[in-house]
Structure formats: C-alpha cells, structure tokens
C-alpha positions in Angstrom: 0.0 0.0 0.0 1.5 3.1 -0.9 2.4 5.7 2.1 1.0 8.5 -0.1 -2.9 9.2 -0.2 -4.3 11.8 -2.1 -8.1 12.3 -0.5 -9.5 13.0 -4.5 -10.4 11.2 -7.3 -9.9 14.4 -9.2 -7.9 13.7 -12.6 -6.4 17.4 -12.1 -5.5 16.8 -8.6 -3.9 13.5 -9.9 -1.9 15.2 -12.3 -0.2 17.8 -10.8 0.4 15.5 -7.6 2.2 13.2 -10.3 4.3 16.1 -11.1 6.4 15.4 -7.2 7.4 12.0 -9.0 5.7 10.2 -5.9 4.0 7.1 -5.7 0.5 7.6 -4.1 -2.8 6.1 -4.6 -6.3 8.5 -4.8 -9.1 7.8 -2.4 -12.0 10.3 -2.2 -13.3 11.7 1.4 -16.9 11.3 1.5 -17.5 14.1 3.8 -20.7 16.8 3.9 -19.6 19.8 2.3 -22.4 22.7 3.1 -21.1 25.7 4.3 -21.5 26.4 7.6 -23.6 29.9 8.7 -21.4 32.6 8.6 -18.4 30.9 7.6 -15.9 33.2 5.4 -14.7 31.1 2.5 -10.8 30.7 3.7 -12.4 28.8 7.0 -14.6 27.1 4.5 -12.6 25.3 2.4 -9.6 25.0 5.4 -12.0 22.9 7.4 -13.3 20.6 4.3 -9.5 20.1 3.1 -8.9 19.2 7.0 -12.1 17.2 7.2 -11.6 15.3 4.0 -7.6 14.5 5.3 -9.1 13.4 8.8 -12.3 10.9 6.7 -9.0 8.7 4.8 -6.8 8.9 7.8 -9.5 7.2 9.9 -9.5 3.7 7.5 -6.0 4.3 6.3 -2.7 3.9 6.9 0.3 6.7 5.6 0.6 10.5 4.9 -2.7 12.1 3.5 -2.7 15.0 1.5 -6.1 16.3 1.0 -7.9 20.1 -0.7 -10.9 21.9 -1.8 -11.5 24.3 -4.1 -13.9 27.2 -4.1 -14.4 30.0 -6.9 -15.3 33.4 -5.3 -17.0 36.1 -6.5 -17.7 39.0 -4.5 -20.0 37.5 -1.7 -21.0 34.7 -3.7 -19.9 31.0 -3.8 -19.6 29.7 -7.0 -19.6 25.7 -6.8 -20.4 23.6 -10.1 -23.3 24.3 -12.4 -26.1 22.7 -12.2 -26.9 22.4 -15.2 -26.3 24.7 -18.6 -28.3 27.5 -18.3 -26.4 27.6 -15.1 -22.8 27.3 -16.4 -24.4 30.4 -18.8 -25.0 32.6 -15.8 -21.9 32.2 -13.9 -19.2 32.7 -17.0 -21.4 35.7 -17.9 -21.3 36.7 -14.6 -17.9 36.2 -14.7 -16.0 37.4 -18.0 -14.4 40.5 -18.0 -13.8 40.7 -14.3 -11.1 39.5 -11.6 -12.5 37.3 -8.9 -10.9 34.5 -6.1 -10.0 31.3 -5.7 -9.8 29.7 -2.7 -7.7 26.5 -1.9 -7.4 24.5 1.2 -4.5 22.0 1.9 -4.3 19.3 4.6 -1.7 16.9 5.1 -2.4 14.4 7.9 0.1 11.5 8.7 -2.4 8.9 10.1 0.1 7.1 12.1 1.8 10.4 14.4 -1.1 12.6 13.9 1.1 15.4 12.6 -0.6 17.5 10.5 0.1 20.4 8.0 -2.8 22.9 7.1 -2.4 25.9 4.8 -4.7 28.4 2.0 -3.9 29.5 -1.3 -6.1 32.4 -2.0 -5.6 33.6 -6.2 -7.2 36.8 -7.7 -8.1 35.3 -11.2 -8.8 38.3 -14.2 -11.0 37.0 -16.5 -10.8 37.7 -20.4 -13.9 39.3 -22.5 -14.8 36.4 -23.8 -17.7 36.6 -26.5 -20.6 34.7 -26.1 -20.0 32.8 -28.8 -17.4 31.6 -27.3 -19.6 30.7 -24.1 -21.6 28.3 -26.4 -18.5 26.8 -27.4 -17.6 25.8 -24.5 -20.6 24.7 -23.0 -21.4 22.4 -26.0 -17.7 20.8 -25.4 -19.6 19.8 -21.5 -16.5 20.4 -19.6 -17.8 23.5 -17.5 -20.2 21.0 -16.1 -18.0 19.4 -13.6 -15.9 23.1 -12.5 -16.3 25.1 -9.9 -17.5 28.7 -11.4 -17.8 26.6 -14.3 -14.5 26.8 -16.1 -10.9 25.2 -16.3 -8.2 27.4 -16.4 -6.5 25.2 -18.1 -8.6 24.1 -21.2 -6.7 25.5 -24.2 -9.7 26.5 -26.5 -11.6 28.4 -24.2 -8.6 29.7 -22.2 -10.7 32.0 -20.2 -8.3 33.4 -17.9 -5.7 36.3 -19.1 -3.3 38.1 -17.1 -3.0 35.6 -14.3 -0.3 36.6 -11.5 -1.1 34.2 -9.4 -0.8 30.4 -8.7 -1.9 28.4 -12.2 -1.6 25.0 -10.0 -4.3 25.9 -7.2 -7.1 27.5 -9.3 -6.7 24.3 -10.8 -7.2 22.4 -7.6 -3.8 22.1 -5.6 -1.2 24.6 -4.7 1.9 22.8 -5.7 4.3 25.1 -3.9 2.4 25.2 -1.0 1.8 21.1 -0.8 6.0 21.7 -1.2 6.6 23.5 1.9 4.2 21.1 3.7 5.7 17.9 2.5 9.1 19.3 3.2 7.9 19.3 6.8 7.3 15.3 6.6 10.9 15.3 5.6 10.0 15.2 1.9 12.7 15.6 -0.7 11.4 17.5 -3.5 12.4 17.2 -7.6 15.1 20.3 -8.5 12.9 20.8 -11.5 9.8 20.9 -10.6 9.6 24.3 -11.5 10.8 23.4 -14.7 8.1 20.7 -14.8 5.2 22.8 -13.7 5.5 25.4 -16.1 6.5 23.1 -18.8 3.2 21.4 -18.4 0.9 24.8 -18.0 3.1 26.9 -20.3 2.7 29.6 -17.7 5.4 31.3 -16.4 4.8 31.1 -12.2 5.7 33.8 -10.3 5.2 31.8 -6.9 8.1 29.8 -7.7 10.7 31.6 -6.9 9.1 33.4 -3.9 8.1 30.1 -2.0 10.8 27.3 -3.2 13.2 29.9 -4.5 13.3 27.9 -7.9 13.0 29.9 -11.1 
C-alpha cells in the first residue's frame, strides 16, 4: 500500500500530484460539504480540506494529502453548475472581471497525527470572452463538472488572461504550498519541478521563486 494518499479522485488533482514523481494512490473523502452559517470562504474550504484528510486517515494507513477548491466572487460561492443554463449565468457573470480562488490544503500522517494545514487564496482576471465563445464551450460539457464553471486550463476556451497568481491551485492544488508542507514530513522534493510545472501549464509562475526559490 502506498504511504501516499491523495483524498480525491480528481484527474487534475492526480496530475499535478504526479508532477512530485511520488507514488501515491487517490481515495476520495466522503464528507458533507455545506457551508457552515457565517463561515468566510478561507475557513470554508480550510475545514473541508482538513475534514476530508481526517475521513481517509481514519481507514488508512500513511501520509494524507487532502484540498478543496472554491471560486469566489464577490459574496458569492460559486460551486459547479447545475446544469447549462447555469454554467451560462456564472461565466457571464464572470467574464471580463477579476474574482478569487480559494484553496485549502491538509496533510495528515495517520500514524503520528502530525498534520500540516495551509490556504492558497488567487485573484483570477477574466478575459472578455464573446458569447460565442460561451456556447463553445458549454457544447464541449467540460464546465459541467468546474467550480465557477471553467478550467483554467482548457486551451480553447482559455478564459483566464493576465493571471499573476498560482496556475496550480485555481486548478485544484497549490503545488508550492503542498512543497513547503511535504518538506515538513521530511520530503525531498524534484530540483525541476519548477521546470516541470510550467512546462506542463506553459505559464510562467511567479510563486516559484518566492516560495521554493526555484526559477
């Protein structure tokens, strides 16, 4: 059994964990996720990463590494569409304007308890996309299972311009964050995997250098 447990079955969770060059197998948290009353969105999605690490830790053995993902705009939450017309409202809602990403990280080592528990907050500007372009997208169906329904990452709709911010946890895990917290578990990370992590996004990370001092 590996010693590595990622609490997601997300495929974009599971790609950029791969990026470490770790073994690790994915087992998603079944865990309630409403929002509690009053609850600010860094707290939100701090306590579902840590609640999520805690649900595997419980019926596994080995160092879990867990995160949620929330899309932010103004006062509003902006989880996955529920259905097209939906997906419509929030990228019109949306385009043209800079909102937030939240990210929560846990890492939980089932057998000493020690724990790591950190936030990635990202302001993401959003291009003025057409709504042609909207249509697109939609048709393609991959806004359906996004939060603020949109991937930063998808390469025809590209809907993000100007990002300063980190690529990695808009997608759904703060690499250089997850980083500093594995280098606490006595983690050796890769040399290159700043290299590799903008190779892969084709973005050039400003993070980097700042956090793991790796250009």
């Amino acid at each position: 059994m590996s010693d590595i447990v990622l609490a997601s079955n997300s495929p974009r969770r599971r790609e950029l964990l791969s990026l470490l060059g770790f073994e690790f197998v994915a087992d998603p948290a079944d865990i309630d996720e409403s929002q509690l009353s009053g609850e600010s969105p860094p707290d939100y999605v701090s306590r579902l990463a840590w609640e999520k690490a805690q649900a595997i830790a419980a019926r596994r053995s080995g160092l879990v590494i867990a995160a949620d993902t929330i899309v932010v705009d103004g006062e509003e939450l902006l989880g996955k569409p529920q259905d097209e017309l939906d997906a419509w409202r929030m990228l019109l809602q949306l385009r043209g304007r800079t909102h937030q990403v939240y990210t929560g990280l846990a890492i939980l080592d089932s057998r000493t308890g020690e724990s790591f528990i950190d936030i990635c907050r990202t302001d993401v500007p959003m291009r003025n996309y057409s709504e042609d372009e909207i249509e697109a997208y939609i048709a393609s169906g991959d806004p359906m299972d996004k939060a603020g329904a949109y991937a930063i990452q998808h390469a025809g709709f590209h809907p993000v311009e100007g990002l300063t911010g980190c690529f990695a946890s808009v997608m759904g895990l703060p690499l250089c964050h997850l980083v500093v917290g594995l280098q606490q578990f006595g983690f050796s990370i890769p040399e290159d995997l700043g290299i590799r992590c903008q190779a892969v996004f084709n973005y050039v990370c400003p993070a980097l250098e700042a956090i793991l001092g790796q250009a």
